[in-house]
N, C-alpha and C positions, 0 to 999 in steps of 0.2 A: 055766583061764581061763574068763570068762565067755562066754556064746554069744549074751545080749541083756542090756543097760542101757536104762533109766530115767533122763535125764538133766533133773533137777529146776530147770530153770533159763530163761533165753532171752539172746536177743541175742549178741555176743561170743563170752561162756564156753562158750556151750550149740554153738557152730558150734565151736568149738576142741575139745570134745571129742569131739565129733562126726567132728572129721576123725582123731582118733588113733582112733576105733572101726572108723572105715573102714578106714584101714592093716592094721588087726589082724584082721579079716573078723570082728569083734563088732558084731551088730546093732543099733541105735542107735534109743531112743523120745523123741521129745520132746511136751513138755506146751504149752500154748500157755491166753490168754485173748484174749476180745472182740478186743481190739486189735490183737493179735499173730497171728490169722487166717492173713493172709497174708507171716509175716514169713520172714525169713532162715532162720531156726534151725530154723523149722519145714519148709523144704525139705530142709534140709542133712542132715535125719536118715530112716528107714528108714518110719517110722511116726508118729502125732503123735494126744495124743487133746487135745479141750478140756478145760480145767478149771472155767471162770468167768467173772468179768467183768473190764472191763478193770484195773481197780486192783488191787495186790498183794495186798490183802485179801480181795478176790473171787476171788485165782486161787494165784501163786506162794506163797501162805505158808497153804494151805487144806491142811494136812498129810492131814488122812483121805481128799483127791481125789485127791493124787498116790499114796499109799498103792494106791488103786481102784485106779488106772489102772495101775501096775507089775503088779499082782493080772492083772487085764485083760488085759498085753500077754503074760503071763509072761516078765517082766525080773526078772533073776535077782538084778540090782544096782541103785543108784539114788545117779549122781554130783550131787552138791548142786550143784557149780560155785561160785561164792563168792556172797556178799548172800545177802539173802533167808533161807532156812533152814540156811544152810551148815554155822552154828555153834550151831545151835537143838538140846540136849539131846534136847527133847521128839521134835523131828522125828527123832533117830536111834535113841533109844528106840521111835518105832514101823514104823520098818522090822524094828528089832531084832525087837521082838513079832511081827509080820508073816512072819518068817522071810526079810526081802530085807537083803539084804548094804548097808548106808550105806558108800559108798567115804568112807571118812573115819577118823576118829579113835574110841577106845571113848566110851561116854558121858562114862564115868567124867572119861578126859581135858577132853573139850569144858566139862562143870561145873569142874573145877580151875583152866582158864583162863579159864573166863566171867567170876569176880569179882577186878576188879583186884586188889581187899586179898586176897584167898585166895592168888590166885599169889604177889602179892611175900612170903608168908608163907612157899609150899613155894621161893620162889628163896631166898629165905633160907638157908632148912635143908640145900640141897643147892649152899650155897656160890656163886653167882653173884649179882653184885656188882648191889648197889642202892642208888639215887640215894638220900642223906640224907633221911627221912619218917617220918610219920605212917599206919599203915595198923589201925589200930585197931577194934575193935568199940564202943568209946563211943564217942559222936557227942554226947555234953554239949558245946554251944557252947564252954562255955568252958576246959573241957578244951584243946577244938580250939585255941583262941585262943594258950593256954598254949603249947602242941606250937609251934605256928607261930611266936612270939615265940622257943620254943628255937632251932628250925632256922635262923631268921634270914633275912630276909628280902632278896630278894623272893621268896615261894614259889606252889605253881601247886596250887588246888583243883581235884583232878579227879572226877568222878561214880566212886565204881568198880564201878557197870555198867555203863558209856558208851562212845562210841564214837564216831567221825567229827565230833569234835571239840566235842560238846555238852558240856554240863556242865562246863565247865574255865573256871577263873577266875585270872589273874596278880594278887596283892595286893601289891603296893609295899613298905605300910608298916601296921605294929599298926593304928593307927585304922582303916584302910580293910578290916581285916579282916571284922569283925562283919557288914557293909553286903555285901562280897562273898560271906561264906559262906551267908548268907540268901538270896541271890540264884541261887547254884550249888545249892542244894538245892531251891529251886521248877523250876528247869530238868531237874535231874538228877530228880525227883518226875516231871515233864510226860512227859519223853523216854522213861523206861524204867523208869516206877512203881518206883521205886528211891531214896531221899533220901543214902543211906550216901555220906560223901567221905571222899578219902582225901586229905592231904597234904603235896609233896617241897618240897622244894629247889628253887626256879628257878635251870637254867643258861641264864646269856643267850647266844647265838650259836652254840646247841647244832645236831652235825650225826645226823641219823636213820640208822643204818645196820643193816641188816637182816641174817640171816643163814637162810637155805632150808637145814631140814632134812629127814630122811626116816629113818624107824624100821621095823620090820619086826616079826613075833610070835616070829622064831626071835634075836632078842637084837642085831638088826643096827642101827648106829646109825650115822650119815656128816649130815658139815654138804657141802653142794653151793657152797661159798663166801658172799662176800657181796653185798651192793645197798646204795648210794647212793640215798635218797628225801628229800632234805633239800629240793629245790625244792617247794614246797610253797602253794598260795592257801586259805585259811580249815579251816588243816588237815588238806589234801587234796592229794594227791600229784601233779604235773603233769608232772617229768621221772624218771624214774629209771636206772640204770646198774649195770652191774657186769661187772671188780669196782669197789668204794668207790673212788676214785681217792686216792693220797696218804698211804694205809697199810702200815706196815712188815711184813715179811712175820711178823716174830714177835707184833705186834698181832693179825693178822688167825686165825692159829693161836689165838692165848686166846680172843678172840672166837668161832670156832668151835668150839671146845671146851667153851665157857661155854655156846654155845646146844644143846649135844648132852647135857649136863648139866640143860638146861632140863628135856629131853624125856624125858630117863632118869625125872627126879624126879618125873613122870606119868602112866610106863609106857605113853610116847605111841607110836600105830602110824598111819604114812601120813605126808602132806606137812606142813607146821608151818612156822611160820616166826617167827623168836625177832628182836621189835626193841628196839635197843637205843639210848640216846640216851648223844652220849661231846661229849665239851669238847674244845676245843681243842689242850687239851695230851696228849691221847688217852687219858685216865681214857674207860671207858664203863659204861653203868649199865642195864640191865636194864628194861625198861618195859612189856612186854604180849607175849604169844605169840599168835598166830592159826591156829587148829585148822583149818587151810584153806588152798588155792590161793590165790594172790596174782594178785591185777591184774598185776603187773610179771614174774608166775613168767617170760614169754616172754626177756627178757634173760640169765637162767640157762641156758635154755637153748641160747641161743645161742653162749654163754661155755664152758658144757660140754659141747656136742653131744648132749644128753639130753632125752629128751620125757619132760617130768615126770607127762604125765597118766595115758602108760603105767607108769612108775614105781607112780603110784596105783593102775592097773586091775591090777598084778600083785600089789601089797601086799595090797591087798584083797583077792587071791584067794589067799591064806594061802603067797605065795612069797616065798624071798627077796631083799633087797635087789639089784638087780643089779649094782652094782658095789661094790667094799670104799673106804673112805674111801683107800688108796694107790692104790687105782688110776683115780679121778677126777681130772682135767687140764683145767688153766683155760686157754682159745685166745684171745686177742684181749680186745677190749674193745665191749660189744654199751650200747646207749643207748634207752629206751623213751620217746616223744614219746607223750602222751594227747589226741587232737584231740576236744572236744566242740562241743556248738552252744550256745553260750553267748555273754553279752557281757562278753570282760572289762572295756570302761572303765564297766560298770554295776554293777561289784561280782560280777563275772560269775555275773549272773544268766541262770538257764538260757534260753535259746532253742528255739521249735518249729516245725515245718512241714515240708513236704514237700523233701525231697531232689531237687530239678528238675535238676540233673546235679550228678553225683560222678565225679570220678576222681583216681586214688590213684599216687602213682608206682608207676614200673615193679619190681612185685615177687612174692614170692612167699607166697599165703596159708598157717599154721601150717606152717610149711617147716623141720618139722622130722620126719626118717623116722629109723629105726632104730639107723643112721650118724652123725646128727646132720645130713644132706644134704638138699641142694633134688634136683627129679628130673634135675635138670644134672647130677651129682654130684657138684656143688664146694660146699659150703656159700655158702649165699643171704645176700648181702649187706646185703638190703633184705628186712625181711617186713611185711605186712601183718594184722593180726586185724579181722577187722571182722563185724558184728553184723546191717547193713544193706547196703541194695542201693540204687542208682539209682530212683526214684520212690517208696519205701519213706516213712516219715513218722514225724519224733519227737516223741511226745509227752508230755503233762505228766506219763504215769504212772510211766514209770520214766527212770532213768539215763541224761541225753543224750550217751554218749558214741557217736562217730560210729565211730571210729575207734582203733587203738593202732598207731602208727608206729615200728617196731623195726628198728635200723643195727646192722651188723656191720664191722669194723676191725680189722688187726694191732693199731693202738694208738688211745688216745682219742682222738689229734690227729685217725688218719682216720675214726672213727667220727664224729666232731664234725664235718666237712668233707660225712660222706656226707648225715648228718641233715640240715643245711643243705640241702643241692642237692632231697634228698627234699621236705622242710619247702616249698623254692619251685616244687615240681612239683604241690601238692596245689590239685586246682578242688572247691569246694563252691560250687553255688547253692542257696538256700533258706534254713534259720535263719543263724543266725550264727554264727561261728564262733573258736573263739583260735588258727586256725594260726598268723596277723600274729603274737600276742603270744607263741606257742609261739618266731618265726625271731628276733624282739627277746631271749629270753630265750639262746636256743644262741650268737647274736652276741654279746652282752655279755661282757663282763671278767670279770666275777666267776667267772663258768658257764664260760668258755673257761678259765679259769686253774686252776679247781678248787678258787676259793674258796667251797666250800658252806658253810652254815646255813640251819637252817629259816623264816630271817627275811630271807633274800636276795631278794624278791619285796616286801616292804615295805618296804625297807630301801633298795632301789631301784628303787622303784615311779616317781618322776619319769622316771629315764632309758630307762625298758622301757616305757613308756607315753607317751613323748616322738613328736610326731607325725614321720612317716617321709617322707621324699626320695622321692618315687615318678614314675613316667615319666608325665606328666600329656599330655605332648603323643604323646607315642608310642601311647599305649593309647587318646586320642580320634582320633588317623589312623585304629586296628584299628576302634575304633565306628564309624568314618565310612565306613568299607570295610566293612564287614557292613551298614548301613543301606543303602550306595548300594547292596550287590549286589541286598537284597534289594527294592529302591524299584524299580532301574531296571536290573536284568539284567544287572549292566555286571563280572562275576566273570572273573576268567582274564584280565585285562589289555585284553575287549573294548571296542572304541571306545562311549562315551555315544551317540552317535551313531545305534549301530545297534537300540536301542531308543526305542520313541515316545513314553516318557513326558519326553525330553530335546530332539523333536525342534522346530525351530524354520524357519519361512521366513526370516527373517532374523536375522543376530548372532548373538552367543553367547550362552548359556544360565550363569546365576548363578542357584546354591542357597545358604539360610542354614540351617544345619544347628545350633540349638542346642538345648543341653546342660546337666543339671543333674548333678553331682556325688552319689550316695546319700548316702555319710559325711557333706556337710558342705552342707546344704540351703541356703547363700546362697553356695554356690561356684558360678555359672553364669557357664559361656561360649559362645559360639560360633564354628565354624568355617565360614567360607565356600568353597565351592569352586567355581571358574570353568570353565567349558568353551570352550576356542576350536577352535569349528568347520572350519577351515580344517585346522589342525594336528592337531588332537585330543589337546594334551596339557591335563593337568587342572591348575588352580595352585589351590594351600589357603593360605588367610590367614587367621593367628590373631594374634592381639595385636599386629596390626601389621604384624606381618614374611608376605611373601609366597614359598613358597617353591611349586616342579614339584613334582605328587602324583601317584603312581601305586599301584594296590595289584592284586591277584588272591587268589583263593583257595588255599590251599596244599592238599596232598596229603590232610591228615587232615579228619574229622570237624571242623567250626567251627573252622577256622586260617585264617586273612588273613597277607597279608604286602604291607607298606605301606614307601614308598620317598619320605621327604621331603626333598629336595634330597639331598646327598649320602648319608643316613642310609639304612639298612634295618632295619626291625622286622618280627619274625614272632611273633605271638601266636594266642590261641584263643579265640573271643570266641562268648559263650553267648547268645541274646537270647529274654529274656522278655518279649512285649507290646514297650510302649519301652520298657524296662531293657536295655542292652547291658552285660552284665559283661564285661570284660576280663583274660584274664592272659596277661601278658608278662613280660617280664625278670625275673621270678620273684617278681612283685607282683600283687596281685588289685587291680583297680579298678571300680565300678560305676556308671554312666551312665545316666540317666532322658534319651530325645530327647524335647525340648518340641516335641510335634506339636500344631502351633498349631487344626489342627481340633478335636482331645479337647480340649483345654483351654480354646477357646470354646464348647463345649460344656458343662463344667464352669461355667463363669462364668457362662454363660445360666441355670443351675440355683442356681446359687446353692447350694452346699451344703459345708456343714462336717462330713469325717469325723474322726473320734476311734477311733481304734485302741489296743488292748491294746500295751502298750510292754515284754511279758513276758508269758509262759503264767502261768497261777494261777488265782483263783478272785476272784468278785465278791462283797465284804464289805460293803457298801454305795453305794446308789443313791439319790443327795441328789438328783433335780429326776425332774422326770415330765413328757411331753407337753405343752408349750403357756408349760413356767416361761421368763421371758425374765433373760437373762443378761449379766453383764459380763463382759467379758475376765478370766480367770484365776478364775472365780468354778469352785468344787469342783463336780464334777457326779458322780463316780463314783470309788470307792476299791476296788483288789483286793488281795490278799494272794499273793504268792508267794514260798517258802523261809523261809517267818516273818518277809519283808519287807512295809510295806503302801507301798503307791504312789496319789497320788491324782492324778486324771486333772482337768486344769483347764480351760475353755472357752480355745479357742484365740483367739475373736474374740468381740464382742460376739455378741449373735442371742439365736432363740427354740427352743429345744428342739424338737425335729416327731417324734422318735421314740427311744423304748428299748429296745435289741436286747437286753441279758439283764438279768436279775433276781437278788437276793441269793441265793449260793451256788451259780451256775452256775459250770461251768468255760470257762475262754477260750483261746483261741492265740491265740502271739506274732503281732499284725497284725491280730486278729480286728476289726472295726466295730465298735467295742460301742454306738454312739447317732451320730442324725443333726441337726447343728445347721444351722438357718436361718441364715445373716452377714447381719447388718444392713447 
């Protein structure tokens, strides 16, 4: 075994590995840029050298610096983790040269699976089953047109050296072909200097289901069951599970037989994972291998009691396999939630900013030890992976994922039941987030019943995206008890009274406490609360109805608990400036208090900001200091995820200033220019 690694990666993966090194008393080096200075992954390991600047091209994907710095630490190995250079030939060729061990696959493998037409050429030859296509070396349009008029339509143009969902085109029907394959070869050209498409068959309502294997150099070969990734937004994986829910035990045997076959046919060594796309009627068909750890590997483990990274660190080190295919045992049923900061009802476009509080339910981080055991030693119900900490900050360069939320269950029903309660236990303030859309997704029918497809999220996009019931009055009680304590001292149930910013010579004391809604900027209300001196109890009037209000601070960190007439709420309520975020009954709500001094203040200035409505970069700057403007006239246009967004004057006025220039980068909320309101 190794006695120091190199682990070529950050965030997540790089702390996940990082903790099976510590188990193992293998020393751990992490690499780190500009941005990542002070990040997670860089505490979590033994060592850390820099590499660069903040973008991946400046840092993660500078093959001869991480090369340096293994040289430097004398790390004897170098885990890729997944992204970035995981599945990069080149990158494992020069450790090979190098003399450091790449925990991964031979080259040889990594080039076999690289080129989609290459692989489906060797699945072919060593008999696993492939969707109806075209994977040819001519690329003559009209060849192609030919092919595609055989297969019969509707079929799916894919780049085939693509990946994450570029380069893919659905064509209908003949005519539309010509217009779409033009179109998937300037993408598939942009993305991966590569034009070559390849062909199939479109199946509609197809489900993704994957199969984790693991090969050895002494002839060992074992599929570790399978995974369900059929929930899917822009061909990106948002729920996953296993095993697949809904497959019969002798399916699930060819399936992993098929994918142990994949790996034979490559003379593959180390983690792999063979996916396959199958129909309804449970035909399935072969579609890409991945020479690497999966996002999702944590569900496997959880199902097998297996930590797969040690599985990796042992292959690597020319041992083998550690268990025989009979003697791996599937427990339960384990469910992976991917919590990013993104917006889903913006096409979820990524989201950036500081982490102003996080907290994660009650669990256990990479809670898997040798046993398959949390340090309880009953296996860990609930785990967490995560990447990031508390004031931490995500930014435009890389992957915003926050989090990966992994349930553990005898069966789906309780795995789906634990996910849930998890899912309503999670606080983020700062970017955005799709936990809301992750709890609409685990609630819904389709997802509860186990009717997947990878078109279940467009398919039912009105109902998952349908605005939600939320406790509006409960969660302005928690705001209004976090404001008053912090206004006027009045926390633990003490009398108004006994502070002077309440005190009065005569009568009682009436505050108007209003409120604006974040989500829904013309939802404002306000709550009145009365004070009678006499009695000292407090009454709260909102929409009329006047009910006895009492509240105190509960036991934890930012908890209220608020008593309106009959009713009791106990929430945790976070406040930034006047932003009072709320979570209660297992809903997140966000509160702007209209404090009527700032906002006469605002108004005496007269000023219109214009903020970034999404991290990315600025593509152009149509007006300059002094232009005067109509309402909705284009002032500034940015680009992010190869979307362009154009930012329009909110009110009439006169421009007074422009905070960045073409090709600056921006944060989600950033000011980018200051307008005068007429």
């Amino acid at each position: 075994m190794f006695n120091k690694i190199l682990i070529a990666n950050r965030g997540e993966i790089a702390c996940r590995v990082a903790a099976t090194c510590k188990r193992l008393g293998i020393a751990s080096v992490a690499v780190y840029s500009d941005a990542d200075a002070n990040a997670k992954h860089v505490a979590a390991c033994d060592e850390a050298v820099h590499i660069g600047g903040s973008t991946a091209a400046e840092s993660y994907l500078r093959v001869e610096r991480i090369i340096e710095a293994a040289r430097a630490t004398g790390a004897q190995a170098v885990h890729p983790g997944y992204g970035f250079l995981s599945e990069n030939e080149d990158f494992a060729h020069a450790c090979e040269a190098a003399g450091i061990v790449f925990i991964g696959p031979p080259v040889a493998a990594i080039a076999a699976m690289g080129s989609k037409a290459a692989a489906k050429a060797l699945m072919h030859a060593a008999a696993v089953p492939l969707v109806p296509g075209y994977h040819g070396d001519d690329q003559d349009p009209q060849l192609l047109q030919r092919e595609a008029d055989e297969i019969g339509y509707p079929v799916l143009l894919k780049a085939s050296a693509g990946g994450g969902g570029k380069g893919m085109r659905v064509v209908g029907r003949s005519a539309d072909f010509a217009a779409a394959l033009a179109s998937c070869k300037r993408e598939a050209a942009s993305s991966f200097g590569n034009d070559r498409v390849l062909i199939e068959k479109y199946l509609t309502r197809p489900r993704h289901v994957e199969v984790q294997v693991f090969a050895d150099r002494h002839g060992g070969a074992v599929y570790l069951f399978d995974r369900d990734c059929s929930v899917q937004r822009r061909h990106q994986k948002v729920l996953e599970e296993a095993p697949a829910p809904g497959l019969g035990t002798e399916l699930k045997r060819e399936m992993g037989e098929a994918a142990v076959a994949a790996a034979r046919a490559v003379d593959y060594v180390g983690a792999g994972t063979v996916e396959f796309i199958m129909t309804g009627s449970g035909d399935f068909y072969f579609m890409e291998m991945n020479t690497r750890l999966q996002v999702e590997h944590p569900v496997t483990e959880m199902v097998t009691g297996q930590d797969l990274v040690e599985w990796q660190l042992r292959v690597a080190a020319d041992e083998p396999l550690p268990l025989t295919q009979q003697q791996l045992k599937l427990d339960g049923h384990a469910i992976e939630a991917r919590i990013y900061a993104e917006h889903p009802a913006r096409g979820f476009l990524p989201s950036t900013g500081t982490l102003k509080h996080l907290r994660m339910p009650e669990g256990v981080e990479f809670a898997i030890d040798a046993a398959g055991l949390g340090e309880s030693g009953r296996k860990a119900p609930v785990r967490i992976d995560s990447g990031v900490r508390e004031g931490d900050t995500i930014t435009p360069f890389y992957d915003p994922m926050i989090a990966k939320l992994i349930v553990h269950g005898a069966t789906r029903e309780e795995a789906l039941a634990r996910l849930s309660r998890a899912l309503r236990a999670c606080e983020v303030v700062g970017p955005h987030t799709n936990v809301e859309f992750l709890q609409s997704i685990v609630a819904s029918e389709p997802f509860a019943s186990g009717d997947l497809d990878t078109g279940l999220i467009e398919r039912h996009h009105d109902a998952l995206f349908a605005p939600r019931k939320k406790p509006f009055k409960e969660a302005l009680a928690l705001a209004c008890a976090a404001l008053l304590t912090r206004e006027g001292g009045t926390a633990h149930g003490a009398s108004p009274w006994d502070a002077f910013s309440h005190w009065r010579l005569n009568g009682g004391y009436t505050q108007t406490l209003g409120w604006r809604e974040i989500d829904h900027g013309d939802n404002e209300t306000a709550f009145t609360v009365s004070f009678a001196r006499d009695s000292g109890t407090q009454t709260l009037a909102h929409d009329g109805v006047r009910e006895d209000f009492s509240w105190s601070s509960g036991t934890g960190a930012h908890e209220f608990r608020a008593t309106i007439g009959d009713a009791r709420v106990t929430g945790r309520v976070f406040v930034d400036g006047d932003t009072f975020h709320v979570f209660c009954l297992g809903e997140a709500l966000a509160f702007e208090w209209q404090n009527l001094l700032a906002h006469a203040a605002d108004a005496e200035h007269g000023e219109g900001r214009l903020t970034a409505p999404m991290p990315g970069k600025v593509i152009a700057v149509l007006v300059e200091p002094g232009t005067v403007v109509e309402k909705g006239t284009p002032l500034l246009v940015m680009e992010a995820m190869k979307m362009e967004h154009t930012i329009g004057a909110p009110a009439a006025g006169t421009v007074s200033e422009v905070l960045y220039g073409v090709g600056d980068q921006v944060a989600d909320g950033a000011q980018l220019l200051v307008l005068d309101v007429q």
